[in-house]
C-alpha atoms as an extended CHARMM CRD file, in Angstrom:
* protein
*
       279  EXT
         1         1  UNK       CA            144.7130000000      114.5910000000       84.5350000000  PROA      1               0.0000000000
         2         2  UNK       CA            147.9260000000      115.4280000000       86.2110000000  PROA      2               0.0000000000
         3         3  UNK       CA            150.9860000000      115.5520000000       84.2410000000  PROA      3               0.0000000000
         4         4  UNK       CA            149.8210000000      115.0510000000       81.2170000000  PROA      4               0.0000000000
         5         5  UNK       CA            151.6960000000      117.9650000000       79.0750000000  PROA      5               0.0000000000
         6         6  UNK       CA            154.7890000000      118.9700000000       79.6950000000  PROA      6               0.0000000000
         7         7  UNK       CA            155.6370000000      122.7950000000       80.9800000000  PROA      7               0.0000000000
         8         8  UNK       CA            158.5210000000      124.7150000000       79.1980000000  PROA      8               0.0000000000
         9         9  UNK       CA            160.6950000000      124.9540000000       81.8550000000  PROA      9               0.0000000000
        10        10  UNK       CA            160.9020000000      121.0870000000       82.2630000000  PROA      10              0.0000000000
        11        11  UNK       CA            163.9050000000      119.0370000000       81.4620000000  PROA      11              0.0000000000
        12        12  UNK       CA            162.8820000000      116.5210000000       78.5410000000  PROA      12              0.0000000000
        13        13  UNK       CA            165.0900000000      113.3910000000       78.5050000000  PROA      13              0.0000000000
        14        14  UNK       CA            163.0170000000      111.5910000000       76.0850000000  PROA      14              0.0000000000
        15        15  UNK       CA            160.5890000000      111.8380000000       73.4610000000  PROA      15              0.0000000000
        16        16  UNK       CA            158.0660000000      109.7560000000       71.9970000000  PROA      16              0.0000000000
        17        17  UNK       CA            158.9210000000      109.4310000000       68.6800000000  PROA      17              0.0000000000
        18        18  UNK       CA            155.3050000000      109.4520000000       66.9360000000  PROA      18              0.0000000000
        19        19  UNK       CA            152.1940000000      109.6420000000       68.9410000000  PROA      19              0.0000000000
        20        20  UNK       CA            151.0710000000      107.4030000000       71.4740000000  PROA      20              0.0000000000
        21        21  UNK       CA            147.7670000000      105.8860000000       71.1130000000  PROA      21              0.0000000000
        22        22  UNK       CA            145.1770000000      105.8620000000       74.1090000000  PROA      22              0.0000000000
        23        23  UNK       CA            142.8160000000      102.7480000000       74.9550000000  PROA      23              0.0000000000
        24        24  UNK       CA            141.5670000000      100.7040000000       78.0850000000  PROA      24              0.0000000000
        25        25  UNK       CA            143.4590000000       97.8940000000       79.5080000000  PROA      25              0.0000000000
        26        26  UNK       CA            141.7680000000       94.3830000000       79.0950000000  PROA      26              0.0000000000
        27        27  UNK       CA            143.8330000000       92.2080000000       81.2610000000  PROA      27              0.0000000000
        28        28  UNK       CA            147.9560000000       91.3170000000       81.2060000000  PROA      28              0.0000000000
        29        29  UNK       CA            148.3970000000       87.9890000000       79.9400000000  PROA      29              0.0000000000
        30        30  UNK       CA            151.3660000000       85.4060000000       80.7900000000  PROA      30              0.0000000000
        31        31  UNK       CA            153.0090000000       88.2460000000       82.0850000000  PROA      31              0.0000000000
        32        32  UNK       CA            154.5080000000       89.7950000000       79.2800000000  PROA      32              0.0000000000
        33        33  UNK       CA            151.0560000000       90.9280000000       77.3180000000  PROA      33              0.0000000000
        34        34  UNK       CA            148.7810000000       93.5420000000       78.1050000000  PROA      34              0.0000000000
        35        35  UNK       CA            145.2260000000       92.8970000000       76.1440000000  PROA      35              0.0000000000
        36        36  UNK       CA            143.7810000000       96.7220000000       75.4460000000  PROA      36              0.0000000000
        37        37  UNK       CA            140.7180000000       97.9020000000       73.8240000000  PROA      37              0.0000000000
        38        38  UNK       CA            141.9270000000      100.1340000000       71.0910000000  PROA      38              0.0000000000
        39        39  UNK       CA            138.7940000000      101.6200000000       69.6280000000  PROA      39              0.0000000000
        40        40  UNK       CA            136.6910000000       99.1600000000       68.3130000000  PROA      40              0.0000000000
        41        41  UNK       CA            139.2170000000       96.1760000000       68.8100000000  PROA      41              0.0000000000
        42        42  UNK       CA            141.1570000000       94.4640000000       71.3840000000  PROA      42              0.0000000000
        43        43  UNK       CA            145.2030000000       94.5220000000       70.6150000000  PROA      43              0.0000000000
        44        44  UNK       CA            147.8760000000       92.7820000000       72.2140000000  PROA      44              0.0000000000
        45        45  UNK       CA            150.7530000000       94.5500000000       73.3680000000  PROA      45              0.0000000000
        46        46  UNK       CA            154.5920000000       94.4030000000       74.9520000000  PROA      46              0.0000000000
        47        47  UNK       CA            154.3300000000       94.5420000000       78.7080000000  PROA      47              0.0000000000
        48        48  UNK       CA            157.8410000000       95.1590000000       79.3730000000  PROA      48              0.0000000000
        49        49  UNK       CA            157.8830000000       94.5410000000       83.2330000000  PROA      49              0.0000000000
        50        50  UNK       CA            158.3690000000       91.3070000000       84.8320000000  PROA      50              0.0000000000
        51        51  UNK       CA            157.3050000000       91.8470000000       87.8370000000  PROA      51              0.0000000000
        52        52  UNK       CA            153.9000000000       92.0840000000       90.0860000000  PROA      52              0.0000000000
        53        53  UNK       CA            153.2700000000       95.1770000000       88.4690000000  PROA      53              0.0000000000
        54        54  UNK       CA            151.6630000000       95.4960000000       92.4490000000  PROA      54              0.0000000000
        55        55  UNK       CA            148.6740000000       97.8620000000       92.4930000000  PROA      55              0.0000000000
        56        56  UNK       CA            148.6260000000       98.9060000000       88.7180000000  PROA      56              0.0000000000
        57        57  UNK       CA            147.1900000000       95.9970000000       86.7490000000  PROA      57              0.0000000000
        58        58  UNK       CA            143.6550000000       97.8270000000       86.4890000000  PROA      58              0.0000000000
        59        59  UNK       CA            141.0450000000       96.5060000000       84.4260000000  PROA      59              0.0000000000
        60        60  UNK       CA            139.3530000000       99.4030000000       82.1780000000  PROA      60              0.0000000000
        61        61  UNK       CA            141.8000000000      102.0290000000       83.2530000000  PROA      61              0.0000000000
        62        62  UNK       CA            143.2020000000      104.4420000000       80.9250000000  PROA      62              0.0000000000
        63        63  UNK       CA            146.3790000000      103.2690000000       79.4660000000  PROA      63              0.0000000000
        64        64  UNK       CA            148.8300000000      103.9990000000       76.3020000000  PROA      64              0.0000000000
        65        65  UNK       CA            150.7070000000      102.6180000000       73.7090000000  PROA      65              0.0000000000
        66        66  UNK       CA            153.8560000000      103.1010000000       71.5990000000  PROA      66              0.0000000000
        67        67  UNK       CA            153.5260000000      101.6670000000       68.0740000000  PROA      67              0.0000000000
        68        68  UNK       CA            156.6910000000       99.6680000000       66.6420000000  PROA      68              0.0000000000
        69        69  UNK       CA            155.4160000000       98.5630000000       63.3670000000  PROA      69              0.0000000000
        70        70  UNK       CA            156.8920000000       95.2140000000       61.8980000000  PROA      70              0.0000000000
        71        71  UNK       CA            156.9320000000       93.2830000000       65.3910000000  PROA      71              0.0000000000
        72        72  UNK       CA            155.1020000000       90.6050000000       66.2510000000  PROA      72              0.0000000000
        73        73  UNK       CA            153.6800000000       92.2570000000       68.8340000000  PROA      73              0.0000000000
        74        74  UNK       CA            153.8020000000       96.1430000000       67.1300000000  PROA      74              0.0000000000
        75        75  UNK       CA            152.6570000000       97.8290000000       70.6090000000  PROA      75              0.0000000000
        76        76  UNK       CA            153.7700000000       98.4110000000       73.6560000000  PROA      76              0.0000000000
        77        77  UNK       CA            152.6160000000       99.5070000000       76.7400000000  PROA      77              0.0000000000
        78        78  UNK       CA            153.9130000000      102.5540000000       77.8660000000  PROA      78              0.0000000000
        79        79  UNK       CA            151.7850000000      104.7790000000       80.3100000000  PROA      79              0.0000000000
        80        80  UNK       CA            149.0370000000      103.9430000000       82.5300000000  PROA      80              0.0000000000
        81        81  UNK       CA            146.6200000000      106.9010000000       84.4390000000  PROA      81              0.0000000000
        82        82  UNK       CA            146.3080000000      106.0820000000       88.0010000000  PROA      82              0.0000000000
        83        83  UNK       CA            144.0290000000      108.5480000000       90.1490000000  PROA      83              0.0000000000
        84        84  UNK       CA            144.7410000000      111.3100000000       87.5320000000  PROA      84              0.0000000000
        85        85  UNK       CA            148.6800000000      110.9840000000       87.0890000000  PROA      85              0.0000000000
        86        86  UNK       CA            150.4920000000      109.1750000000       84.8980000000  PROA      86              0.0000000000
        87        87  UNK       CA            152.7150000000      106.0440000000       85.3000000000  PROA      87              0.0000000000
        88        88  UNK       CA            155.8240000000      104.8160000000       83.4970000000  PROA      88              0.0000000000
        89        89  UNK       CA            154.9270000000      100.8110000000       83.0830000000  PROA      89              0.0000000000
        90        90  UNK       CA            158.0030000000      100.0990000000       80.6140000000  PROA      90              0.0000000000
        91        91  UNK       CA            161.1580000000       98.6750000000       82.7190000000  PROA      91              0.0000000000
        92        92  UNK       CA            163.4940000000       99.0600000000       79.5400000000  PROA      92              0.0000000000
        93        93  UNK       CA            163.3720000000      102.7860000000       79.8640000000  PROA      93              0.0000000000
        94        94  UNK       CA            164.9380000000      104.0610000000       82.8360000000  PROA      94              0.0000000000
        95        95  UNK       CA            168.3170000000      102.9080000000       81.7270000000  PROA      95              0.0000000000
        96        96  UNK       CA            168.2930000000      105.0110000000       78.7580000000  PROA      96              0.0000000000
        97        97  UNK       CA            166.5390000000      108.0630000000       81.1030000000  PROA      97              0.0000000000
        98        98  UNK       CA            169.5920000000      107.6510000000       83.9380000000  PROA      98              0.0000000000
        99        99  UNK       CA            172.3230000000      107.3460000000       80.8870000000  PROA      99              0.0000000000
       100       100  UNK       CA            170.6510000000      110.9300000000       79.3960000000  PROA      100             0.0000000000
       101       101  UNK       CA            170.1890000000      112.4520000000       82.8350000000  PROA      101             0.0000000000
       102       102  UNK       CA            174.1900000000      111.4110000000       83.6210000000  PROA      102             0.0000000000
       103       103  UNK       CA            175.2080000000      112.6440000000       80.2940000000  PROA      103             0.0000000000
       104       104  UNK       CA            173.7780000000      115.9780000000       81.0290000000  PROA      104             0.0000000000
       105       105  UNK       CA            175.2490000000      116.5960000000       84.8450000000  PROA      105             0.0000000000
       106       106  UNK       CA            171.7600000000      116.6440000000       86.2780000000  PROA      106             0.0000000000
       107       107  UNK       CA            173.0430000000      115.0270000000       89.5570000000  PROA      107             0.0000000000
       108       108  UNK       CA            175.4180000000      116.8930000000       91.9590000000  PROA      108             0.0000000000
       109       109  UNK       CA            178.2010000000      114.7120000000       92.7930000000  PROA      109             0.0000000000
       110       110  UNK       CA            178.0280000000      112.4400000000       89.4680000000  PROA      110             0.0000000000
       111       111  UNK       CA            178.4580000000      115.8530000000       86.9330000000  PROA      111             0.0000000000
       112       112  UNK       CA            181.4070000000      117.2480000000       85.4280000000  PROA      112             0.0000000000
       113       113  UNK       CA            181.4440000000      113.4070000000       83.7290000000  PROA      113             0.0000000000
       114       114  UNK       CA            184.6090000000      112.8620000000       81.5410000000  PROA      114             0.0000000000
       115       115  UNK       CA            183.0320000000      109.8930000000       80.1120000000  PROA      115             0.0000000000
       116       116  UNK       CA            179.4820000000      107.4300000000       81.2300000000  PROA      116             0.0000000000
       117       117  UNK       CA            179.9240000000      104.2020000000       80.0740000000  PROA      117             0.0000000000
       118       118  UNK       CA            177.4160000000      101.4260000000       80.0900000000  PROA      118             0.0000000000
       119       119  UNK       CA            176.6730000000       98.0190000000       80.7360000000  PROA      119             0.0000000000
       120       120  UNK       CA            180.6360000000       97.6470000000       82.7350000000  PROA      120             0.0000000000
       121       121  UNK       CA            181.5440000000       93.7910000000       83.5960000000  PROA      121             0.0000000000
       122       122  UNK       CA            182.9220000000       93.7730000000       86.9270000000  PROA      122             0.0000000000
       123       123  UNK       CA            184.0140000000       91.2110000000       89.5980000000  PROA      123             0.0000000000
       124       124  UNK       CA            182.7730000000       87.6120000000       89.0520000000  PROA      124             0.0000000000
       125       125  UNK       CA            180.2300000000       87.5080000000       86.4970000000  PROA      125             0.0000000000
       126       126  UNK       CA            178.6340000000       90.8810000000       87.5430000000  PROA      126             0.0000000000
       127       127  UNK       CA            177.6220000000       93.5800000000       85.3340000000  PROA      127             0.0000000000
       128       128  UNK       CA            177.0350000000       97.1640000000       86.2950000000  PROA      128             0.0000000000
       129       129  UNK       CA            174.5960000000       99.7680000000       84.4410000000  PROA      129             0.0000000000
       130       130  UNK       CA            176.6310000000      102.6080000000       84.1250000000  PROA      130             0.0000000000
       131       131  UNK       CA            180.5170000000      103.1850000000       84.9510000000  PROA      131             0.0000000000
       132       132  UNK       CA            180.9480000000      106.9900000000       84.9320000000  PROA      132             0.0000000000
       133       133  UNK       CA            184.3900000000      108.6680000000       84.5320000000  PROA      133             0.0000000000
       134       134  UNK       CA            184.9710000000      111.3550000000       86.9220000000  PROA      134             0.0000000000
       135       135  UNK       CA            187.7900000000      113.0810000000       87.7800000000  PROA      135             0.0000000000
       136       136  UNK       CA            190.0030000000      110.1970000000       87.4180000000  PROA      136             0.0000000000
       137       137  UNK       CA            187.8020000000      107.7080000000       89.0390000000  PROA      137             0.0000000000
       138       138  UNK       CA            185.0190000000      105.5910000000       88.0740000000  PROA      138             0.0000000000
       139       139  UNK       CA            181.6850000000      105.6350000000       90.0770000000  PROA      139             0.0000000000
       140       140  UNK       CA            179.8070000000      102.5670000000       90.0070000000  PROA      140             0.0000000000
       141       141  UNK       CA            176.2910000000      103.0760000000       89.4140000000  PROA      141             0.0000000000
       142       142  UNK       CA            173.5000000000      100.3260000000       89.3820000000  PROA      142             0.0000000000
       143       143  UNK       CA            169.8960000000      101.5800000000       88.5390000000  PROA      143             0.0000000000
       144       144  UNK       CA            166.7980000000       99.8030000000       90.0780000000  PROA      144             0.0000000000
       145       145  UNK       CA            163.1910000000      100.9100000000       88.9820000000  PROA      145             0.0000000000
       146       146  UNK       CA            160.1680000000      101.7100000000       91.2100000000  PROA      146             0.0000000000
       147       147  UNK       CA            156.4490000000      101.9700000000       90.5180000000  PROA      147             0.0000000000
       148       148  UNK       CA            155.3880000000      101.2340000000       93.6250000000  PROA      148             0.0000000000
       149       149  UNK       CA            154.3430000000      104.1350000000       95.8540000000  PROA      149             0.0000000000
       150       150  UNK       CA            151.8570000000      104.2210000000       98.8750000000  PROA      150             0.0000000000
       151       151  UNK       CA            149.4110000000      106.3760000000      100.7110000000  PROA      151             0.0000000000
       152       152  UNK       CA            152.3050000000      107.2330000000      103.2210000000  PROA      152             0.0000000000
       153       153  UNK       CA            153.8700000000      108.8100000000      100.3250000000  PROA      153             0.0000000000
       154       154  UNK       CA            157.0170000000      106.6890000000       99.9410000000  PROA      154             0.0000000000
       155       155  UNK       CA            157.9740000000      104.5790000000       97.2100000000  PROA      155             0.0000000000
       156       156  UNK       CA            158.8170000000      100.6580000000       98.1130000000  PROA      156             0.0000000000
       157       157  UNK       CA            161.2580000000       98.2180000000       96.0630000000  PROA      157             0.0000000000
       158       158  UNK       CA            160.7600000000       95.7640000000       95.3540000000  PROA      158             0.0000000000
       159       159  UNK       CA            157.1760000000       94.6520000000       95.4210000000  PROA      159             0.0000000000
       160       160  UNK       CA            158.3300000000       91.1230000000       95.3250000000  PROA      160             0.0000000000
       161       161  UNK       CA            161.3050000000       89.0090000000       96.0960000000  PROA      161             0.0000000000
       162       162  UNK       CA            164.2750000000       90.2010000000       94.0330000000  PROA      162             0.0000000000
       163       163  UNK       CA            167.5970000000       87.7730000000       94.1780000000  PROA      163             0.0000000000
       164       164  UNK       CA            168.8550000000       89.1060000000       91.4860000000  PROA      164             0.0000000000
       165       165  UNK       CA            168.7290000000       92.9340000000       93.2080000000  PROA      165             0.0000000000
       166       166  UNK       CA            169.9260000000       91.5530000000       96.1330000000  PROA      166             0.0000000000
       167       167  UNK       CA            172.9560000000       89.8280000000       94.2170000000  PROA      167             0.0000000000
       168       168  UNK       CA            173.5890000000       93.2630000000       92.8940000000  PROA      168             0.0000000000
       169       169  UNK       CA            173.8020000000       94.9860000000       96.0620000000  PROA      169             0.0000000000
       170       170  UNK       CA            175.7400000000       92.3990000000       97.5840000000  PROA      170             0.0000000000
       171       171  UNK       CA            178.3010000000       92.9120000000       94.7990000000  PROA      171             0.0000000000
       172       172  UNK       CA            178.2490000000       96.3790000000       94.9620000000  PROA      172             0.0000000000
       173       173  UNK       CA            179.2360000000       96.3510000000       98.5170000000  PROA      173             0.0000000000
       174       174  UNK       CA            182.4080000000       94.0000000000       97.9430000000  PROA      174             0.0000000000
       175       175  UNK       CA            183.3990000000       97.1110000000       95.5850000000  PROA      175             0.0000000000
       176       176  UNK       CA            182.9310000000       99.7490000000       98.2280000000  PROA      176             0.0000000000
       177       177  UNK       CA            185.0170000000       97.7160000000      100.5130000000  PROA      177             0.0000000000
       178       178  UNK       CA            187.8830000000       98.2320000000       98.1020000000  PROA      178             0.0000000000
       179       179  UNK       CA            187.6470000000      101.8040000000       97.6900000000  PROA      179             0.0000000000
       180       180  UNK       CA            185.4560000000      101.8300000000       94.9500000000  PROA      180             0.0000000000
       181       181  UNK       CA            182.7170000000      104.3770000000       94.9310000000  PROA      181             0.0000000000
       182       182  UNK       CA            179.3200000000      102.8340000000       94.1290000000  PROA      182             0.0000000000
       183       183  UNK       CA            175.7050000000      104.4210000000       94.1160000000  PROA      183             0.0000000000
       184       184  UNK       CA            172.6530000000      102.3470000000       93.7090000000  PROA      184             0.0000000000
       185       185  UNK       CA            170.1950000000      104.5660000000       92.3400000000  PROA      185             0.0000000000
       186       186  UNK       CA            166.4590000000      103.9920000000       92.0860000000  PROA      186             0.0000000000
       187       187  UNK       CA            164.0550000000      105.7120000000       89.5890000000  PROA      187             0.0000000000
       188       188  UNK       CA            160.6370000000      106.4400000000       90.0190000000  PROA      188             0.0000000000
       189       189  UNK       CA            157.9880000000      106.4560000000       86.7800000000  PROA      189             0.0000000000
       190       190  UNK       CA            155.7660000000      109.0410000000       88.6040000000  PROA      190             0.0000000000
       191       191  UNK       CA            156.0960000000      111.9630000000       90.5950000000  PROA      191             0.0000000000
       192       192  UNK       CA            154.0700000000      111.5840000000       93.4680000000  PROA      192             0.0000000000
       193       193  UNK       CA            156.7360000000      109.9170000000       96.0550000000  PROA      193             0.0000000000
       194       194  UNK       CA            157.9050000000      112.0210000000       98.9690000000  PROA      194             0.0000000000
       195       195  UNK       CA            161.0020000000      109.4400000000       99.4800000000  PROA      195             0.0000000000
       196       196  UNK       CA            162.1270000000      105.6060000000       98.7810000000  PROA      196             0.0000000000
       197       197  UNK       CA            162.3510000000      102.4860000000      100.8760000000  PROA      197             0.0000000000
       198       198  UNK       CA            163.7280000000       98.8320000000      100.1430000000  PROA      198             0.0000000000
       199       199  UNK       CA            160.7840000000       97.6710000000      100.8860000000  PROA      199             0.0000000000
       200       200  UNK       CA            161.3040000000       94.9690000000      104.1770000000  PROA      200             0.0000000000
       201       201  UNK       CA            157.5370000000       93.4130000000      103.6380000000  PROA      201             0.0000000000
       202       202  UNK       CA            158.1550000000       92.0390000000      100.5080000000  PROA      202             0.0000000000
       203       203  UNK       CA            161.5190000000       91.1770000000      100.6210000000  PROA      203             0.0000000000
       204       204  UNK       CA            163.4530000000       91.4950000000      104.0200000000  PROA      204             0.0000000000
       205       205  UNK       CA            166.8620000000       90.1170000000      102.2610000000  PROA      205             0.0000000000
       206       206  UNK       CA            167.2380000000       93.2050000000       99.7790000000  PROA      206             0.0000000000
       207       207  UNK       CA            166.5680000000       95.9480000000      102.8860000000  PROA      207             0.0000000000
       208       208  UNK       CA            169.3280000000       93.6790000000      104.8160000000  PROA      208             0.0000000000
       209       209  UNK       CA            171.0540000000       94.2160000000      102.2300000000  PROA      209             0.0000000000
       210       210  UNK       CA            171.0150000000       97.4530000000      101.2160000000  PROA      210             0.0000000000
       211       211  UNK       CA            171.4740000000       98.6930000000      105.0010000000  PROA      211             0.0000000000
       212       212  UNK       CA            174.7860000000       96.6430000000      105.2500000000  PROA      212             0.0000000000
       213       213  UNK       CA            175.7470000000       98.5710000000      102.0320000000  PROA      213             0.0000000000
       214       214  UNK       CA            175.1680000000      101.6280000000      103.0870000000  PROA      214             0.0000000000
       215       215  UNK       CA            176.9350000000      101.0370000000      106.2060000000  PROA      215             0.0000000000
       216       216  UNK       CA            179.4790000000       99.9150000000      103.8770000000  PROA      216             0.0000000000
       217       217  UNK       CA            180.1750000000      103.0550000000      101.9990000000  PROA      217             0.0000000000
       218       218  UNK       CA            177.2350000000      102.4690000000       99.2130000000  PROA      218             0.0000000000
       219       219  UNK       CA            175.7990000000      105.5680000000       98.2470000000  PROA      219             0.0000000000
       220       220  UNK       CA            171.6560000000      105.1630000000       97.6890000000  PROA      220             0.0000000000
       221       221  UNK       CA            169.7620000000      107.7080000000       95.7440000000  PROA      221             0.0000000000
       222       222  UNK       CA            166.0660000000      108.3040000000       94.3880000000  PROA      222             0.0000000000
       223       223  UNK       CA            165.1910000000      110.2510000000       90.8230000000  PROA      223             0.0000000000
       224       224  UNK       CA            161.7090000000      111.2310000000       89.4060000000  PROA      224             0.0000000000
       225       225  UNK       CA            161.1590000000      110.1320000000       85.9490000000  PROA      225             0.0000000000
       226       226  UNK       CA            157.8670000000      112.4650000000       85.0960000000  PROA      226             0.0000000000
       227       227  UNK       CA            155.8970000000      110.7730000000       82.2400000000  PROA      227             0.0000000000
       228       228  UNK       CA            153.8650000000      112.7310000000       79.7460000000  PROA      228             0.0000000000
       229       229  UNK       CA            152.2860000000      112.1780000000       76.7470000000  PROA      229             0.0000000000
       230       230  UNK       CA            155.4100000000      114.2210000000       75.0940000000  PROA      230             0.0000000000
       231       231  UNK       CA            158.1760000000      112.4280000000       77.0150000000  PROA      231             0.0000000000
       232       232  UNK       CA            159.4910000000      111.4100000000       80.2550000000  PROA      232             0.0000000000
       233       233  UNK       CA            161.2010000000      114.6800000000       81.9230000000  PROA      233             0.0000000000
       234       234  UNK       CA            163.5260000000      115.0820000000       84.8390000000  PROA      234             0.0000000000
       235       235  UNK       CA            161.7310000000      115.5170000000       88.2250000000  PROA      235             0.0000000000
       236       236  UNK       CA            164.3470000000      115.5910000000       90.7950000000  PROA      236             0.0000000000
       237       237  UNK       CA            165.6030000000      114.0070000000       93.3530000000  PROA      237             0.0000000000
       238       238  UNK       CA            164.0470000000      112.3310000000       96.6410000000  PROA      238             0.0000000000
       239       239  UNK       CA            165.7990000000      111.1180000000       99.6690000000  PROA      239             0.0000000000
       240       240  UNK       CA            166.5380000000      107.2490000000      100.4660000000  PROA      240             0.0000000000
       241       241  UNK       CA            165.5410000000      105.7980000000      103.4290000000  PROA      241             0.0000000000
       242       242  UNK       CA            167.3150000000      102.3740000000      104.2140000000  PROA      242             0.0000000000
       243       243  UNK       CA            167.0040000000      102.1510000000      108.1090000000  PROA      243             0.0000000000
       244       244  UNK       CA            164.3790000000       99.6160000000      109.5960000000  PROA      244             0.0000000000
       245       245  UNK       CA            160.5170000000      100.7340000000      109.9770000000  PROA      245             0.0000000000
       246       246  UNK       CA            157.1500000000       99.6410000000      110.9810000000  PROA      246             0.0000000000
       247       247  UNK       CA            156.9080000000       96.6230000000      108.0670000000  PROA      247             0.0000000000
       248       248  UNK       CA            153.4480000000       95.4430000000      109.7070000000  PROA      248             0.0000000000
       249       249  UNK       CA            151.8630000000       99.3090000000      109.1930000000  PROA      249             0.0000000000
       250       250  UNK       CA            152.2870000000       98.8890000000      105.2800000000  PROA      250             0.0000000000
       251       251  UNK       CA            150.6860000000       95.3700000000      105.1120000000  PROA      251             0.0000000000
       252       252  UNK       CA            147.0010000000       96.8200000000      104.8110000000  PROA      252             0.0000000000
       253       253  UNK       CA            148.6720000000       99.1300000000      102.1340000000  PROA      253             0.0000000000
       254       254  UNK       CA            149.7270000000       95.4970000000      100.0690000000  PROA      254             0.0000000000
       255       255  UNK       CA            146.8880000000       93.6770000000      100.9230000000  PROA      255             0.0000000000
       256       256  UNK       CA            144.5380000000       96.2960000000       98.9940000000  PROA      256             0.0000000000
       257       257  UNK       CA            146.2010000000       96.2470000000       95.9450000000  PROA      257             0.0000000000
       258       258  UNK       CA            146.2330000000       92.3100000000       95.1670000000  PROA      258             0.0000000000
       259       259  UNK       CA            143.3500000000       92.7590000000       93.2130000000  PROA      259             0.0000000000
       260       260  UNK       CA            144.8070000000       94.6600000000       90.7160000000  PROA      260             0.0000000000
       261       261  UNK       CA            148.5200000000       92.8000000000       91.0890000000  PROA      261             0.0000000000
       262       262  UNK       CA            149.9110000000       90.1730000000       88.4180000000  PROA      262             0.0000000000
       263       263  UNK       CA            149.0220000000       88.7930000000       85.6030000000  PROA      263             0.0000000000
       264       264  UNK       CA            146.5080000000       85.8130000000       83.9710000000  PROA      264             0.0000000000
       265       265  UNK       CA            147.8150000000       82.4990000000       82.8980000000  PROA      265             0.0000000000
       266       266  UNK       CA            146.8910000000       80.3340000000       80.0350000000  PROA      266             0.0000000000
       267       267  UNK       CA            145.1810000000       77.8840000000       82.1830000000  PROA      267             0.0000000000
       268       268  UNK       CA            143.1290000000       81.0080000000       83.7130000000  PROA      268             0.0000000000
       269       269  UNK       CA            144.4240000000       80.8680000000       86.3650000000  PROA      269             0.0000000000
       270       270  UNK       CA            146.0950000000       84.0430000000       88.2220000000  PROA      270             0.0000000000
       271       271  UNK       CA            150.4260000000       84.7900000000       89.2040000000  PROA      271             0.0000000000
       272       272  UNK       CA            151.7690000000       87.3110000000       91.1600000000  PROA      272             0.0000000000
       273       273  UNK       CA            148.3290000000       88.5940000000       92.5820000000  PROA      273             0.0000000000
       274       274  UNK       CA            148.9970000000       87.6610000000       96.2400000000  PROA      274             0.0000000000
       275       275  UNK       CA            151.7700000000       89.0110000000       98.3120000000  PROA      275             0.0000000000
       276       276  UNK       CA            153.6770000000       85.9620000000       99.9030000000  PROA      276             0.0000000000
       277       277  UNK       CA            155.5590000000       87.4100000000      102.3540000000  PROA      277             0.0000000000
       278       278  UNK       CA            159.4390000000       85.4990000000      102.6620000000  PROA      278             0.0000000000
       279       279  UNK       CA            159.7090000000       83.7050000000      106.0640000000  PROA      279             0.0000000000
């Protein structure tokens, strides 16, 4: 398997603080549960991810766990193994990986940080992830997270409609009107993806958007978040590609993975498995 130690020279932003523990995905349930085998029984775990989870929901397939003992639900479900490499499932992490990788000065043009503040209330009820202070201005940065990455090599958000993105975005680009540098940056939980879309088939409002932005003065950029079973480490950067593109070549692409897309209801029935594309 791919990425599954790490190699000295790699920049660790996180550790696992005790072991994670290996077992075989069952099925997600109501969204926010992943049923795995562990061993000889079937636990229920924390999927922290609300959305499709498009082309990763893969009964039998290698997954793991973090333990948080005292919980109702004491796991969670942190990695999966997808044709030999690992995948970050866990949405709540990338904050904390941007706020350690903009502590350290790991990206050119938001180092040499005075100060990187987070969770910033700006505008009219809007919230930003980080605020960082640098050389006597403050850089706006909103953080989006991507799982989502094709055979063409490029990674795609969102893989379903996202208002609330688009709200951000939209916000973000009344800032930049002002004078108020802003950077929407998207990471990526694997380290596979040659470069980053907003991803027009599944929702043409947030590449609109995201286009007028950048047209705007919004600055876009892509990070690697490598998982391992020690950590999550610092892959670099990828470039951001916002311009308009062949939406009907990547259909085949999201019609393939609806199998293994969503999650099961109580009723038994199944959400979230079929791409509905907006009108």
């Amino acid at each position: 398997m791919r990425q599954r130690h790490l190699h000295a020279a790699v920049t660790l932003l996180h550790s696992w603080s005790r072991p994670l523990v290996e077992g075989r995905l069952v099925r997600r349930y109501e969204r926010f549960i992943a049923e795995v085998r562990v061993g000889s029984q079937v636990v229920r775990a924390h999927c922290v991810n609300p959305g499709r989870m498009e082309g990763i929901v893969i009964p039998d397939s290698r997954v793991w766990l973090s333990e948080a003992p005292g919980r109702a639900l004491p796991w969670t479900w942190e990695l999966l193994e997808l044709d030999g490499r690992l995948l970050g499932v866990n949405t709540s992490l990338p904050n904390k990986l941007v706020g350690e990788v903009l502590k350290r000065g790991l990206l050119p043009g938001l180092d040499e940080a005075t100060a990187v503040h987070p969770e910033r209330a700006y505008g009219r009820g809007h919230r930003v992830d980080f605020v960082v202070e640098r050389r006597g201005a403050s850089h706006y940065v909103e953080v989006k997270n991507c799982h989502l990455v094709y055979p063409d090599g490029v990674g795609y958000f969102p893989d379903s409609v996202s208002e609330r993105a688009t709200g951000h975005v939209e916000a973000l680009t009344r800032l930049v009107k002002k004078g108020v540098p802003a950077t929407v940056l998207f990471t990526l939980q694997r380290d596979d993806a040659q470069s980053l879309r907003p991803s027009a088939l599944h929702d043409p409002a947030f590449a609109t958007a995201m286009r007028r932005a950048v047209r705007a003065g919004l600055t876009t950029r892509a990070i690697k978040l490598v998982p391992t079973l020690e950590g999550f480490a610092f892959g670099g950067e990828v470039p951001v590609d916002v311009e308009k593109y062949d939406v009907d070549a990547t259909l085949p692409f999201a019609r393939a993975l609806e199998a293994t897309s969503g999650w099961v209801r109580k009723d038994g029935g199944v959400s979230g498995q079929t791409l509905k594309r907006p009108r």
